[in-house]
N, CA, C and O atoms as a GROMACS GRO file, in nm:
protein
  500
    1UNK      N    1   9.456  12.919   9.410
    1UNK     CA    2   9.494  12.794   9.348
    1UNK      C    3   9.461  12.676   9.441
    1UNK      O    4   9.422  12.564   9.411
    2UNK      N    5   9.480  12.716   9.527
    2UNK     CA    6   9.435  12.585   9.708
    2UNK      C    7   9.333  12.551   9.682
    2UNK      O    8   9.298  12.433   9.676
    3UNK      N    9   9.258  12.660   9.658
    3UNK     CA   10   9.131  12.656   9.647
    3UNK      C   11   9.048  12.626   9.563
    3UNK      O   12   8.926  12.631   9.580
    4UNK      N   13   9.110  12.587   9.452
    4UNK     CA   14   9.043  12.523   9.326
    4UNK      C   15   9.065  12.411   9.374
    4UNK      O   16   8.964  12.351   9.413
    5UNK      N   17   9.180  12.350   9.388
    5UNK     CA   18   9.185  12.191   9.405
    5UNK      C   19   9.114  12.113   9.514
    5UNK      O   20   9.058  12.003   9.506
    6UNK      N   21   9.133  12.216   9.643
    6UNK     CA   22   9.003  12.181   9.767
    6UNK      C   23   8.939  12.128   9.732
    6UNK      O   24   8.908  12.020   9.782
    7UNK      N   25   8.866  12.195   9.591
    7UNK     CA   26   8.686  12.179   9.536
    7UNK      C   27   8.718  12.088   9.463
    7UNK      O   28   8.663  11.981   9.490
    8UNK      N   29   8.809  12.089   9.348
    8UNK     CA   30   8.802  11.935   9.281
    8UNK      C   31   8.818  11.797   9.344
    8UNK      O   32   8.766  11.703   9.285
    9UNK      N   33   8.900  11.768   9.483
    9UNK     CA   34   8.901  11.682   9.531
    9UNK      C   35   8.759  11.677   9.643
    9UNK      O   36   8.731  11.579   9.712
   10UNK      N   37   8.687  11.798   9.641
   10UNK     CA   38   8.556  11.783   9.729
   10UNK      C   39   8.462  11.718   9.612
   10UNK      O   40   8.390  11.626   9.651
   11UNK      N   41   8.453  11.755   9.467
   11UNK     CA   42   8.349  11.726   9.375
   11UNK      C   43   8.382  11.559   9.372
   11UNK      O   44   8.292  11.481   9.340
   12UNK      N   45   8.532  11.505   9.412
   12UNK     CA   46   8.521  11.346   9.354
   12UNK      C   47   8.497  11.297   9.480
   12UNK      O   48   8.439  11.190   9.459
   13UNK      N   49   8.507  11.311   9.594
   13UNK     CA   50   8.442  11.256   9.741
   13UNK      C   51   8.302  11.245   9.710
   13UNK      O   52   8.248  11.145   9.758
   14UNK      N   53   8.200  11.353   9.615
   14UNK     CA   54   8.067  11.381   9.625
   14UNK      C   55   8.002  11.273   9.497
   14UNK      O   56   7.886  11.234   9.483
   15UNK      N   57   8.095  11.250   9.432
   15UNK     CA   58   8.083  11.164   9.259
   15UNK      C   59   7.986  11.039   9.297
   15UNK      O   60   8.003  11.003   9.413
   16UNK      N   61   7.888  10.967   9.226
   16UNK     CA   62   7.837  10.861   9.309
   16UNK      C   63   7.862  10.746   9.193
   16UNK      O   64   7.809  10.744   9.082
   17UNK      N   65   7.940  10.668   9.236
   17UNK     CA   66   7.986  10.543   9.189
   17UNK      C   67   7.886  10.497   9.067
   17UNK      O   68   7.764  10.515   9.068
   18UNK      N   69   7.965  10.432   8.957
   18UNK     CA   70   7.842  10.393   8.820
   18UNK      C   71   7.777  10.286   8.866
   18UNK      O   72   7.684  10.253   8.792
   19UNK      N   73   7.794  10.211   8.975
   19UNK     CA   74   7.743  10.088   9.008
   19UNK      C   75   7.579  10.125   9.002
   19UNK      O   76   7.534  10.087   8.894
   20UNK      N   77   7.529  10.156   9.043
   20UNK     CA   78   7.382  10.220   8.999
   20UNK      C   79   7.358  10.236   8.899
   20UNK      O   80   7.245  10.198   8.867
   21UNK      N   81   7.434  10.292   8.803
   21UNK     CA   82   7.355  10.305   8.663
   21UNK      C   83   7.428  10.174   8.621
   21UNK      O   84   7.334  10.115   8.568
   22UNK      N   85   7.540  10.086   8.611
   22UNK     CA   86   7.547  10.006   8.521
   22UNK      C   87   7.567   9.884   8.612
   22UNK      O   88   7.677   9.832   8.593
   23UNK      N   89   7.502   9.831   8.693
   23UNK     CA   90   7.531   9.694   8.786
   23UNK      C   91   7.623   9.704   8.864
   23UNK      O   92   7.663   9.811   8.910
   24UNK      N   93   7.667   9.598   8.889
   24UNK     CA   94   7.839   9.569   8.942
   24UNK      C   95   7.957   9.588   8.850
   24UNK      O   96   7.991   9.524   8.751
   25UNK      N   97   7.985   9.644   8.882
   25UNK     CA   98   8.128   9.699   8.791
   25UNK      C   99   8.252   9.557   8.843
   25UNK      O  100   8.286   9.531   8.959
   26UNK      N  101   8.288   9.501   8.741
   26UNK     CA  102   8.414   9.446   8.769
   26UNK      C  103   8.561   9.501   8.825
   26UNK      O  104   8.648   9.541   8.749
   27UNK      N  105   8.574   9.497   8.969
   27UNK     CA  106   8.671   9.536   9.023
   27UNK      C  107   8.666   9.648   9.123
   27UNK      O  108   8.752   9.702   9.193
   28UNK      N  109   8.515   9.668   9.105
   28UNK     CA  110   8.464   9.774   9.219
   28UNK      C  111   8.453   9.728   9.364
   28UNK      O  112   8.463   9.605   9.371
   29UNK      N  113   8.434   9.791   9.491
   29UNK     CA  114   8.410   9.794   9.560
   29UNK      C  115   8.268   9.673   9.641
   29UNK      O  116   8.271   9.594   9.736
   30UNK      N  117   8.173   9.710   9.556
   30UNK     CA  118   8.094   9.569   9.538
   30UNK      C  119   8.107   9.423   9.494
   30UNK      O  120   8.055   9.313   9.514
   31UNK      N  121   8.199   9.478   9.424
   31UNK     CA  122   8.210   9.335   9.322
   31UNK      C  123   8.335   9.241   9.455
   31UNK      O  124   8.336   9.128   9.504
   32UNK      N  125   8.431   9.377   9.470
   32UNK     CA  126   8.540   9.273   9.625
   32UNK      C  127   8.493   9.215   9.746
   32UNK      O  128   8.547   9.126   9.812
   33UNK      N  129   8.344   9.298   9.778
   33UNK     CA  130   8.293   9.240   9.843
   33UNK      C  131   8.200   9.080   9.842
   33UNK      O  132   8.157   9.003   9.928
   34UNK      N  133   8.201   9.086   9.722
   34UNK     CA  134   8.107   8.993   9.669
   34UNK      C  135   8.231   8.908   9.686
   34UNK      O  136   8.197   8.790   9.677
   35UNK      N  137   8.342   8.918   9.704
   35UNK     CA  138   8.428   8.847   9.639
   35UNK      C  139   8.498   8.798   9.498
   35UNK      O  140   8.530   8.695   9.439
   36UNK      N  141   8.500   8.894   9.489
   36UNK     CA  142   8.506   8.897   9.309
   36UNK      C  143   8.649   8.858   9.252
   36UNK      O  144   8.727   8.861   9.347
   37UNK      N  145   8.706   8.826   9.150
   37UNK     CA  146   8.853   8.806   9.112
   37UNK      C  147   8.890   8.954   9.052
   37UNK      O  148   9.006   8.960   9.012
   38UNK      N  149   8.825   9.056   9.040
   38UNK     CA  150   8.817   9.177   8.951
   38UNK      C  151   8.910   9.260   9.003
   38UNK      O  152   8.928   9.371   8.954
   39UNK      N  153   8.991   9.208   9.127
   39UNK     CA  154   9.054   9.317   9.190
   39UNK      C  155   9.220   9.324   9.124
   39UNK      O  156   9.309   9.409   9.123
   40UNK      N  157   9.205   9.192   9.076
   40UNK     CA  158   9.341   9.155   8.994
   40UNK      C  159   9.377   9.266   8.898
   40UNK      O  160   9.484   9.324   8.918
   41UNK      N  161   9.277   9.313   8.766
   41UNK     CA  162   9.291   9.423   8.727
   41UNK      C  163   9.287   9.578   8.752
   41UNK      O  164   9.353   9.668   8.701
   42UNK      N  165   9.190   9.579   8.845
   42UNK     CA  166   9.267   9.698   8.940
   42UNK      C  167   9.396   9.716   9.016
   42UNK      O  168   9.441   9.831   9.022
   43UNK      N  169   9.444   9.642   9.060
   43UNK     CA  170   9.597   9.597   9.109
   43UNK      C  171   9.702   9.654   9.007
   43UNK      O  172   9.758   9.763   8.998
   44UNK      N  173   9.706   9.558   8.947
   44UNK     CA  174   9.730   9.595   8.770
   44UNK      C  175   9.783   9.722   8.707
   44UNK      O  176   9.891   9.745   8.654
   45UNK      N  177   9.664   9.809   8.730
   45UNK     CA  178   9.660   9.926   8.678
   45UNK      C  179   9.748  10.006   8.807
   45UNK      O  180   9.822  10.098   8.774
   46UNK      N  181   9.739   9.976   8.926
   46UNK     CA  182   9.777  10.080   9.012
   46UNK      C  183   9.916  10.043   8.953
   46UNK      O  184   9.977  10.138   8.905
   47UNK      N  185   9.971   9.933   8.948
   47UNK     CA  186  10.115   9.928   8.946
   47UNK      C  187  10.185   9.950   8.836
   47UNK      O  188  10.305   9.978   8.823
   48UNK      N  189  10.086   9.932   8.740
   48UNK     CA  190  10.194  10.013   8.567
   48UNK      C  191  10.175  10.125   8.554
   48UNK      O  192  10.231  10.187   8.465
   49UNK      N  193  10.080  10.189   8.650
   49UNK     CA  194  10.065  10.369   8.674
   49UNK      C  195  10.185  10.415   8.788
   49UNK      O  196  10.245  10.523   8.787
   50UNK      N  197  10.197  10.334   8.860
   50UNK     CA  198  10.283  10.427   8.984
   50UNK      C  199  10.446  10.346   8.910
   50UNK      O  200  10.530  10.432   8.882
   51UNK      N  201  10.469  10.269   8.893
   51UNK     CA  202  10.561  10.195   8.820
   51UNK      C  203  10.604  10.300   8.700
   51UNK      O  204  10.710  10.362   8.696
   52UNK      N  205  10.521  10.305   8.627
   52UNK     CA  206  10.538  10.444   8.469
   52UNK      C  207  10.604  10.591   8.548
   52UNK      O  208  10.688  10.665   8.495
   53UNK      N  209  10.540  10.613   8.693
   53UNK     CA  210  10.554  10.744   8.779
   53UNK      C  211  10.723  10.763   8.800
   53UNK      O  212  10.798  10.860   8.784
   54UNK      N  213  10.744  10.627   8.842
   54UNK     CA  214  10.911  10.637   8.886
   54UNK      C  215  10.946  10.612   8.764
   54UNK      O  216  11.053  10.667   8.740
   55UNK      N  217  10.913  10.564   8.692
   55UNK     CA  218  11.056  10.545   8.544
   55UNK      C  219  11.046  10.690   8.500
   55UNK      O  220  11.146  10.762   8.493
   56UNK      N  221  10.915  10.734   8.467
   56UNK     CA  222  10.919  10.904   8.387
   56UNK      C  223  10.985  10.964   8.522
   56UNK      O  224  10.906  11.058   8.514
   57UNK      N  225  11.021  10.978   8.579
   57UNK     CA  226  11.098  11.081   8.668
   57UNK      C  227  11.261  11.052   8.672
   57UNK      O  228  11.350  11.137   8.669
   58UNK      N  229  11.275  10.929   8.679
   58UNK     CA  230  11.419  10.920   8.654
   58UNK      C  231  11.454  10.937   8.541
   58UNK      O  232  11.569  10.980   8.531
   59UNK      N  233  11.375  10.912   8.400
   59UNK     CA  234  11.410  10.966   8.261
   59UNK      C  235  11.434  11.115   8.292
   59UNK      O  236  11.538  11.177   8.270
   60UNK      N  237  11.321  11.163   8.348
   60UNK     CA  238  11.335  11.300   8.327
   60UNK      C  239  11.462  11.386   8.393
   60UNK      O  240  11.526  11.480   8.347
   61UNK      N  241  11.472  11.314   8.524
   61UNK     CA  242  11.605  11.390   8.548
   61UNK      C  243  11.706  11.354   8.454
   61UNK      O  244  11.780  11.446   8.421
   62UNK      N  245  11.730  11.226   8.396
   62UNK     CA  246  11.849  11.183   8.311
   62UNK      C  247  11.896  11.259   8.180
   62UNK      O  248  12.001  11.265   8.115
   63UNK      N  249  11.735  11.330   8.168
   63UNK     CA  250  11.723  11.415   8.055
   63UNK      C  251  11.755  11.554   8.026
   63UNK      O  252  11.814  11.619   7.940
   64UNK      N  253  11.683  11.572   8.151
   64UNK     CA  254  11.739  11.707   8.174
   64UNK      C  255  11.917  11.752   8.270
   64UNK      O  256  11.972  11.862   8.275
   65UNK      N  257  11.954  11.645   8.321
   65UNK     CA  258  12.081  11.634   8.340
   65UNK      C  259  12.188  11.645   8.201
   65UNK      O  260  12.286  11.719   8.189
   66UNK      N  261  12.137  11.554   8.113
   66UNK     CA  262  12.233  11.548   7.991
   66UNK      C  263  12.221  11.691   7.870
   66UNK      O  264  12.308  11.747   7.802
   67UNK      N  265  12.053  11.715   7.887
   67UNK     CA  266  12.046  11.869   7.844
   67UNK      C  267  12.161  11.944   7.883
   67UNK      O  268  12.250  11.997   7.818
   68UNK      N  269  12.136  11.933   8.015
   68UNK     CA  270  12.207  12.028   8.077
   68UNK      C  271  12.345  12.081   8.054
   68UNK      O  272  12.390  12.195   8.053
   69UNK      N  273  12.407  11.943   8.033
   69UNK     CA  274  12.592  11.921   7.996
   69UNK      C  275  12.608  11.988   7.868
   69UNK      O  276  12.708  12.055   7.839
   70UNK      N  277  12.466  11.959   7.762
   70UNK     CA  278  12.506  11.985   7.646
   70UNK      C  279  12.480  12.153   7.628
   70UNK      O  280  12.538  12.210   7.536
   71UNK      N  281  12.415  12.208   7.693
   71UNK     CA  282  12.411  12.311   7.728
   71UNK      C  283  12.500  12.420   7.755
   71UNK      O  284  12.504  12.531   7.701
   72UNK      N  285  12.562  12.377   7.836
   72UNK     CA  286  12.678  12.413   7.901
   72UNK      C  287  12.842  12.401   7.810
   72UNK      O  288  12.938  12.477   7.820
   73UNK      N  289  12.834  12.330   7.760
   73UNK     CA  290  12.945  12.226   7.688
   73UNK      C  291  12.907  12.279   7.521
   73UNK      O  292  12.970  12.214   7.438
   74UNK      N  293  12.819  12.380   7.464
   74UNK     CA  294  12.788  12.410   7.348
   74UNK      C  295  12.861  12.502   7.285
   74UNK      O  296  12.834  12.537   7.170
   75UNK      N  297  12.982  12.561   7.368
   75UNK     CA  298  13.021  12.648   7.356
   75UNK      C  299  12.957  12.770   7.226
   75UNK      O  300  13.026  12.794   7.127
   76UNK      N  301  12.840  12.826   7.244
   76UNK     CA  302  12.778  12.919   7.158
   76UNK      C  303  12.772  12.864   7.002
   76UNK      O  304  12.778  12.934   6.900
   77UNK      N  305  12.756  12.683   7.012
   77UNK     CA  306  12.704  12.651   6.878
   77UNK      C  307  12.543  12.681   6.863
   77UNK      O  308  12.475  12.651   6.961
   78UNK      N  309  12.510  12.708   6.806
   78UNK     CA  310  12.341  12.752   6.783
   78UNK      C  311  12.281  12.627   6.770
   78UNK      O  312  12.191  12.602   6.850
   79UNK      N  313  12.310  12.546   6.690
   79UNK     CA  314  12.243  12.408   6.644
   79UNK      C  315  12.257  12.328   6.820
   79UNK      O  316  12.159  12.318   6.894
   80UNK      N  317  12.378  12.287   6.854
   80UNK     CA  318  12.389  12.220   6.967
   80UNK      C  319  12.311  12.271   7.067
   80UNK      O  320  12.244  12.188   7.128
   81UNK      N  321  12.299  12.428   7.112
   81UNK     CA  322  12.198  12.464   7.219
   81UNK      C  323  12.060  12.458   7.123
   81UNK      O  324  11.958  12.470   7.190
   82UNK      N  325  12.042  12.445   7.006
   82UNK     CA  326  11.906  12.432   6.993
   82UNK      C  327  11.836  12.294   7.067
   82UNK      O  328  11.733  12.286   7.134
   83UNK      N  329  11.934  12.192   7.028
   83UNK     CA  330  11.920  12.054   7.056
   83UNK      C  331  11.895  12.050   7.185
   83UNK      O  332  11.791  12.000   7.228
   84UNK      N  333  11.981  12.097   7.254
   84UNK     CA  334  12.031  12.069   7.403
   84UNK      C  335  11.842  12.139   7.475
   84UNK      O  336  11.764  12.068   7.537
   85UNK      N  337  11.818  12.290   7.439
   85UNK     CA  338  11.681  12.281   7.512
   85UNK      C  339  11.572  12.198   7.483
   85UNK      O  340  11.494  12.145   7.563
   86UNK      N  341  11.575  12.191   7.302
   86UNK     CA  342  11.460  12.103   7.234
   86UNK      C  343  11.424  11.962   7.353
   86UNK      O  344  11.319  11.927   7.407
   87UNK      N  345  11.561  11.907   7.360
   87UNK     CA  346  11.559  11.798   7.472
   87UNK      C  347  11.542  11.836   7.587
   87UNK      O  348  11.468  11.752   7.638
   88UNK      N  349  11.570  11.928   7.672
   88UNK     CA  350  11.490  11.966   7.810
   88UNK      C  351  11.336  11.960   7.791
   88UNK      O  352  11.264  11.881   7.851
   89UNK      N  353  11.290  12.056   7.696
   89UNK     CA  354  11.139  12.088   7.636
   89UNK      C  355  11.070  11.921   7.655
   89UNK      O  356  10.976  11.883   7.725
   90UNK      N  357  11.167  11.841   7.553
   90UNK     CA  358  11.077  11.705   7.523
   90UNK      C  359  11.078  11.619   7.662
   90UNK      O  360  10.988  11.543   7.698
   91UNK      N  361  11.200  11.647   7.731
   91UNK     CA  362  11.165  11.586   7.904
   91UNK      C  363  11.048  11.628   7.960
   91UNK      O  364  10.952  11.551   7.971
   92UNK      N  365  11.045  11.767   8.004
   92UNK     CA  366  10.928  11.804   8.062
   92UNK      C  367  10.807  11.782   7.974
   92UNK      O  368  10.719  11.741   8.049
   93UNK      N  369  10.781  11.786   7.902
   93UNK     CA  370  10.639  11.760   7.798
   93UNK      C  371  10.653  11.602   7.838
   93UNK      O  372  10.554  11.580   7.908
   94UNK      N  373  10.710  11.510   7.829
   94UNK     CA  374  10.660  11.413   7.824
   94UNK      C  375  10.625  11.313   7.976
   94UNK      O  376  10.583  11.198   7.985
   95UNK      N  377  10.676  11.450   8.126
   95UNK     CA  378  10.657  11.402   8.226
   95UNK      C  379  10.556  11.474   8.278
   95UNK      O  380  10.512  11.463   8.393
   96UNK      N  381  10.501  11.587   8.153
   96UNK     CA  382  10.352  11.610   8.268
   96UNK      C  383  10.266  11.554   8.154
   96UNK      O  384  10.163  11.614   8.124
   97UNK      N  385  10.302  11.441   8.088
   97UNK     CA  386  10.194  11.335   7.988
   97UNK      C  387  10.165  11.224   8.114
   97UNK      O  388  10.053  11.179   8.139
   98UNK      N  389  10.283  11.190   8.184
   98UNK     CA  390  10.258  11.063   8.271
   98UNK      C  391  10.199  11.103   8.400
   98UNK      O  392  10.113  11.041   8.462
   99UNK      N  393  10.257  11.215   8.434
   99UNK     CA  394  10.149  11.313   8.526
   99UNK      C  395  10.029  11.325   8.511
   99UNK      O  396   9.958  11.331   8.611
  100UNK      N  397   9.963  11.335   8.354
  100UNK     CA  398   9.832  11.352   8.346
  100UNK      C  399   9.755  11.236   8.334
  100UNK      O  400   9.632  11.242   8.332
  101UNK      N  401   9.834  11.102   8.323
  101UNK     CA  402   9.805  11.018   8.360
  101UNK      C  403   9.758  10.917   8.417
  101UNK      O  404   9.691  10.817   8.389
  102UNK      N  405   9.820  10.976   8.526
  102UNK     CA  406   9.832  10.938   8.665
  102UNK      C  407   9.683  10.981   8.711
  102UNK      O  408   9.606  10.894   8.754
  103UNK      N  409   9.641  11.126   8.700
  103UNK     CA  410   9.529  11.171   8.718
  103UNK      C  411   9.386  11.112   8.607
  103UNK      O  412   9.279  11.100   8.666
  104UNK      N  413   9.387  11.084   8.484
  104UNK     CA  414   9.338  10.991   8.433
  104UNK      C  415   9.277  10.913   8.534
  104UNK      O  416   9.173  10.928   8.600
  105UNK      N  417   9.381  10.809   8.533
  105UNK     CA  418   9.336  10.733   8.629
  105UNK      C  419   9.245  10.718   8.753
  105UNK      O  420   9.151  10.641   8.774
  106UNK      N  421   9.299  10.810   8.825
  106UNK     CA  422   9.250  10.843   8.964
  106UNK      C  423   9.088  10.920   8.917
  106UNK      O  424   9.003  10.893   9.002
  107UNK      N  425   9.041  10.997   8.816
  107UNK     CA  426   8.924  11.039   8.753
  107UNK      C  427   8.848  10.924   8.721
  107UNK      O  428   8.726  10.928   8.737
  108UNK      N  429   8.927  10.782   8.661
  108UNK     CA  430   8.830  10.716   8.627
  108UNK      C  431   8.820  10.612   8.726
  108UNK      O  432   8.754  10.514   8.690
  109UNK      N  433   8.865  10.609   8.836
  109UNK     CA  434   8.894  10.528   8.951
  109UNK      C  435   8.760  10.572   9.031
  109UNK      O  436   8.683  10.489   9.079
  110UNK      N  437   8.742  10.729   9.040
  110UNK     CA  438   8.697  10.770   9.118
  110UNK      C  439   8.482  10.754   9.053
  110UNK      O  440   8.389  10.698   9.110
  111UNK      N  441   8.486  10.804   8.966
  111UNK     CA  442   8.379  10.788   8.877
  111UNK      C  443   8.328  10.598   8.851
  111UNK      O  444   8.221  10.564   8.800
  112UNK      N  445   8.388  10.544   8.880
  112UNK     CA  446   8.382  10.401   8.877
  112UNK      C  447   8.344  10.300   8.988
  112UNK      O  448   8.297  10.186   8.982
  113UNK      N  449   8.391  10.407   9.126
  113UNK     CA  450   8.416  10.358   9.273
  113UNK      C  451   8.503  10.258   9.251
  113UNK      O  452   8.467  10.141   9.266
  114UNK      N  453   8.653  10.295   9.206
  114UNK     CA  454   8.743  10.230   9.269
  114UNK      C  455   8.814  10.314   9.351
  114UNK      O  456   8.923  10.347   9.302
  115UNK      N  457   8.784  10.371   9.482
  115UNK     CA  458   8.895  10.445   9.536
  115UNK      C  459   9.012  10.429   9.552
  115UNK      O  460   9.086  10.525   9.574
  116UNK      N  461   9.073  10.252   9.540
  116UNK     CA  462   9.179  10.263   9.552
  116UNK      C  463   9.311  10.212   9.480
  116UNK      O  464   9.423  10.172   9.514
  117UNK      N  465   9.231  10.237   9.342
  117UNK     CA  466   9.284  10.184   9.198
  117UNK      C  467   9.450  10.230   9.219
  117UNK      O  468   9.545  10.154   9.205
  118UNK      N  469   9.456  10.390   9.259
  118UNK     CA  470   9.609  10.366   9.284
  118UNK      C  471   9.692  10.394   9.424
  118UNK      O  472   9.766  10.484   9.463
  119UNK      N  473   9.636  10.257   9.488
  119UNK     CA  474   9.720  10.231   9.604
  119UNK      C  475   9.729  10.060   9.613
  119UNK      O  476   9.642   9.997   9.674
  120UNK      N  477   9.803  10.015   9.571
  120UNK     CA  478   9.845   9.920   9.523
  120UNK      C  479   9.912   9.807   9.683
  120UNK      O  480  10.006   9.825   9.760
  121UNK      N  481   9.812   9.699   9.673
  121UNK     CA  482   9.865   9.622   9.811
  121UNK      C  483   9.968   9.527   9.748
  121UNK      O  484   9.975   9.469   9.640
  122UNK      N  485  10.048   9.533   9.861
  122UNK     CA  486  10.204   9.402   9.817
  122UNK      C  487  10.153   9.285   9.939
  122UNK      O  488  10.120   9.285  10.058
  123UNK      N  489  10.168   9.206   9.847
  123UNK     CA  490  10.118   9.091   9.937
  123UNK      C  491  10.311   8.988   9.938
  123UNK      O  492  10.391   8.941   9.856
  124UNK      N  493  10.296   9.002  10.076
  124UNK     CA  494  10.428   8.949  10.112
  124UNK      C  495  10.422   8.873  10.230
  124UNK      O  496  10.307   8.846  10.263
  125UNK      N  497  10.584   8.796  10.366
  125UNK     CA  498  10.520   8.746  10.475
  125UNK      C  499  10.471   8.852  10.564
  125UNK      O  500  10.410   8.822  10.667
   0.00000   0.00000   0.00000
């Protein structure tokens, strides 16, 4: 399993940026150098992706916490524990959606030459 991912993160180090086939990409690496304003929407994206990361995780524990009670607390109603996992099920399904997300991203970050679409600078004093 190490060893698959080794190689997928070796194949996007090896990926060669679209800037060649389609110009300057807005928000690329070239384009910041050029000085470009394009970095604004890359910014952007890192932060409603890593931003989406922490809200789906605290849903998800909230979710599967309250599963949990109802779970527990069902005393052998069938309908109520149906509910109670249905809602664990729909936590986890919907936190490896923002998980896959996340990777989305970083695929089209990488294929684009934005390496650092999600690492997001805070500009402060």
């Amino acid at each position: 399993m190490n060893i698959l991912l080794a190689r997928t993160f070796d194949l996007f180090d090896k990926t060669k940026p679209a800037d060649g086939i389609f110009g300057v990409i807005p928000g690329s690496q070239k384009d910041a150098a050029l000085g470009g304003s394009a970095n604004l929407f890359v910014e952007t994206i890192s932060y409603v992706v890593i931003a989406a990361g922490v809200v789906a995780g605290l849903i998800l524990l909230g979710m599967l916490i309250m599963g949990a009670i109802t779970y527990m607390t069902s005393a052998g109603d069938e309908k109520v524990l149906t509910r109670a996992k249905q809602q664990m099920t729909n936590a986890v399904i919907g936190f490896v959606i923002i998980a896959m997300s996340y990777w989305i991203v970083r695929i089209i970050g990488t294929i684009f030459g934005l390496p650092n679409i999600l690492k997001p600078t805070f500009i402060g004093p």
